[in-house]
C-alpha positions as CSV (number, residue, x, y, z in Angstrom):
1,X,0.0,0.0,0.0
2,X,1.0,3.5,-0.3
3,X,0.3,7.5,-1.3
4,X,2.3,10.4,-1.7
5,X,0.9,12.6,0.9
6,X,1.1,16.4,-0.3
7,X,-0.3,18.1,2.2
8,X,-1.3,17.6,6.4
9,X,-4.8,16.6,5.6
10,X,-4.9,12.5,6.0
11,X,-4.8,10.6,2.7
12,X,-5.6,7.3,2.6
13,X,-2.9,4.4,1.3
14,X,-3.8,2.5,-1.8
15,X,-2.8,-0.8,-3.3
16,X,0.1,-0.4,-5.7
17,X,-2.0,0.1,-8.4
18,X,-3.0,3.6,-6.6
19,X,-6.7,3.2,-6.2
20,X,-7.5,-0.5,-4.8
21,X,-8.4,-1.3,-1.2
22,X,-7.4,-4.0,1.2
23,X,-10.9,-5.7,0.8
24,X,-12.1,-8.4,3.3
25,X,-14.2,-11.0,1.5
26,X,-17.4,-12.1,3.8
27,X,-17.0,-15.0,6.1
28,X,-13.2,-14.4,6.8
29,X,-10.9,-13.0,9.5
30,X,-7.1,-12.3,9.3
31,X,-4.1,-11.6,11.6
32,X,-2.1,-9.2,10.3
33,X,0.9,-7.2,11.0
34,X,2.4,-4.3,9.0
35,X,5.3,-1.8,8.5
36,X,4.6,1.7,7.7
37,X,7.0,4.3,6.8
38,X,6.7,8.2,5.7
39,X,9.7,10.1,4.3
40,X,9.8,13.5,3.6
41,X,11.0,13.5,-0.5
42,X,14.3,15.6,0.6
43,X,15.0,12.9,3.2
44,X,15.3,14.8,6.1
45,X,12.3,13.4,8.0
46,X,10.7,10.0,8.6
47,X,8.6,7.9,10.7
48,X,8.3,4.2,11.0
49,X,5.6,2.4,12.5
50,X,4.5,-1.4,13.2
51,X,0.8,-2.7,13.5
52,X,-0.2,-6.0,14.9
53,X,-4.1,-6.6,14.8
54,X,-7.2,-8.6,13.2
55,X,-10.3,-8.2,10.7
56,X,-13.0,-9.7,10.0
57,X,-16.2,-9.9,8.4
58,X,-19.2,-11.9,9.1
59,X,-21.5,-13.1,6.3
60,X,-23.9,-10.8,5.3
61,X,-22.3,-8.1,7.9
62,X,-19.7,-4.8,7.7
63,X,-15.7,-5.4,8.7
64,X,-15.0,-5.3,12.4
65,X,-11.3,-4.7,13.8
66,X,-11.1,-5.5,17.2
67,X,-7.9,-3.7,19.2
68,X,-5.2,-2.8,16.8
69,X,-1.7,-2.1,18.5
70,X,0.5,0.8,16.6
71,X,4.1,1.3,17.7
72,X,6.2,3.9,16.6
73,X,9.5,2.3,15.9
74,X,11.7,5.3,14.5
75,X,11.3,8.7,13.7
76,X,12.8,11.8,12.9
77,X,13.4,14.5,14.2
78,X,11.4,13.6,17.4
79,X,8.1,14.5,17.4
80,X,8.2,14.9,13.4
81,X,4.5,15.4,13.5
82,X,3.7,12.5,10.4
83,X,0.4,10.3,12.0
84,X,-1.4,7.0,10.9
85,X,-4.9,5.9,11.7
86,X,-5.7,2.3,10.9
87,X,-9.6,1.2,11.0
88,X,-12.2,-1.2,9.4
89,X,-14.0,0.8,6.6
90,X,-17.5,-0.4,6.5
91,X,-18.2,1.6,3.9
92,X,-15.6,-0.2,0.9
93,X,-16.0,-3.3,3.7
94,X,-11.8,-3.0,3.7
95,X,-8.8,-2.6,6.1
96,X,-7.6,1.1,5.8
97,X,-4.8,3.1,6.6
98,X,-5.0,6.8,6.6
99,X,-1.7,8.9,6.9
100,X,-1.5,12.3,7.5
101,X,2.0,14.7,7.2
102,X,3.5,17.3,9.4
103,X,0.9,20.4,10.1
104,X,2.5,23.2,7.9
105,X,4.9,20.7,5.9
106,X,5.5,22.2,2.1
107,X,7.4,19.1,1.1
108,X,6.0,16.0,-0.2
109,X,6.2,12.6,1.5
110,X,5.3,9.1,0.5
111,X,3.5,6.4,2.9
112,X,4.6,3.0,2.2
113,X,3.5,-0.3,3.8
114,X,4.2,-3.8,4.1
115,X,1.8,-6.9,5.0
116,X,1.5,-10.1,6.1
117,X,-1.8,-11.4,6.6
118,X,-3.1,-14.9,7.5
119,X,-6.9,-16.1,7.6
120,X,-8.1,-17.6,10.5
121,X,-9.7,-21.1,10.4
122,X,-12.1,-22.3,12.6
């Protein structure tokens, strides 16, 4: 997933191909952790983060993420200001990640992430 994020409003990270979501199909649940990162496009600032959590979505119901743990792993400076919000869309019935740059940043920055997700079987 990822975005280039141009201004401090929150933008919400795509699939590769820019505009697909992280859709979960009915009658499933996943584990999944992630890495995130932001960096600024002169390289001067970044932030990493790791996400541990699970989704799922009952037949015939919306997606439900129960508590999702975020850790900020590395960042710079301190207290760059780059955020992520992480939550079950019931909207597009996906996982999504919202990121959201620096208040008062002119540069650009692009959001990248990583997955590894595993259904859970009963």
């Amino acid at each position: 997933m990822s975005a280039n994020i141009t201004t401090n409003s929150a933008t919400e990270l795509f699939l590769l191909d820019g505009s697909t979501r992280l859709v979960i199909p009915e009658g499933t649940a996943y584990s999944f952790d992630a890495q995130v990162q932001m960096v600024s496009n002169t390289k001067d600032a970044y932030k990493k983060w790791a996400i541990d959590g699970v989704i799922s979505r009952p037949v015939g119901g919306n997606v439900i993420m129960g508590v999702t743990v975020i850790q900020v792993k590395s960042e710079y400076p301190p207290n760059v200001g780059y955020s992520l919000a992480v939550t079950a869309d019931t909207t597009n019935q996906c996982l999504k990640l919202m990121a959201t740059s620096a208040s008062g940043a002119t540069n650009n920055c692009v959001a990248t992430a990583v997955f590894n997700m595993n259904e859970v079987r009963s």
